[in-house]
N, C-alpha and C positions, 0 to 999 in steps of 0.2 A: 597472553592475558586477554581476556573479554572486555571489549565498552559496557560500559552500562546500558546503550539502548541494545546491546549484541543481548546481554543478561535480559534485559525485561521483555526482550523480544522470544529466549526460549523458555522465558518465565509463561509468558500467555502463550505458547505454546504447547505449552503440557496441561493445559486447560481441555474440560471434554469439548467438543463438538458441542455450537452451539450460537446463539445470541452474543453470552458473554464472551467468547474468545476473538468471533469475529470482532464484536467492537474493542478487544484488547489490541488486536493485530491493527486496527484505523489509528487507535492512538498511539500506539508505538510505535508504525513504519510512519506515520504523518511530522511524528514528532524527527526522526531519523532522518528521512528523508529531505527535511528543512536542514539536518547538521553534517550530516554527511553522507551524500545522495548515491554515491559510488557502491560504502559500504552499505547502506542498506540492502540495492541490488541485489551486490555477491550474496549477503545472506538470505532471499530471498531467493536467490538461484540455486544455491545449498540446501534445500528443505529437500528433503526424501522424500517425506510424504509428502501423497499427491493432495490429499484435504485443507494442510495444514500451507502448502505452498498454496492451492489456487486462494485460499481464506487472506494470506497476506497478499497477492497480487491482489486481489481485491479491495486490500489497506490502502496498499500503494496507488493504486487508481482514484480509489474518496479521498485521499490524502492529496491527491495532485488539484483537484475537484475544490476543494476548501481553500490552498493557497490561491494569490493576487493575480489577478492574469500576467501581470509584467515579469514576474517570475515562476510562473508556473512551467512552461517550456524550458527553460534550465534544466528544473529540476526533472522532469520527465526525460529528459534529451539521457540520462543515464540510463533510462529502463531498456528491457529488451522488448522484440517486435510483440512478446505476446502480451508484456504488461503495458505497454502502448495500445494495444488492439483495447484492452479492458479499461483503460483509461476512456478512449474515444466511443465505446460502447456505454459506457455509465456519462460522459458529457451528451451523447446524443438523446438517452435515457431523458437526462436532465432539461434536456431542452423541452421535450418533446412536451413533458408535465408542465414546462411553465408557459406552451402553445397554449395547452388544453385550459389553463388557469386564466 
């Protein structure tokens, strides 16, 4: 049987290409990711498609980005090397704007 975030997660899924799916995917692995770090992952490594996986790696990475720094490393510590790579890419991103700021 499906979780609920497993459901909402292939709910924004079948969403087209776009704005709204991308920011369906930040709240749904963000929200996931805080409850159950593991299963997000696997499902997250389960995406076929290549769009729709890089769009939630991309969740997962803003998603880590928003959580407290004291826990943020936990929760990252389950990703794999590439959604760590996208993680550290979008925090250097981040820095970089609030140099320029």
């Amino acid at each position: 049987s499906s979780t609920a975030p497993e459901s909402a997660a292939a709910w924004v899924a079948s969403f087209n290409a776009g704005e709204t799916r991308q920011a369906g995917m930040i709240a749904v692995t963000g929200t996931w990711l805080t409850q159950d770090p593991a299963a997000c992952v696997a499902w997250i490594s389960s995406l076929e498609d290549e769009g729709i996986r890089n769009e939630a790696i991309t969740g997962y990475a803003e998603a880590g980005l928003q959580q407290p720094p004291e826990v943020r490393q936990p929760l990252l510590s389950h990703g794999t090397g590439e959604m760590r790579s996208r993680y550290e890419e979008l925090e250097r991103r981040a820095l970089e704007e609030e140099e320029e700021n």
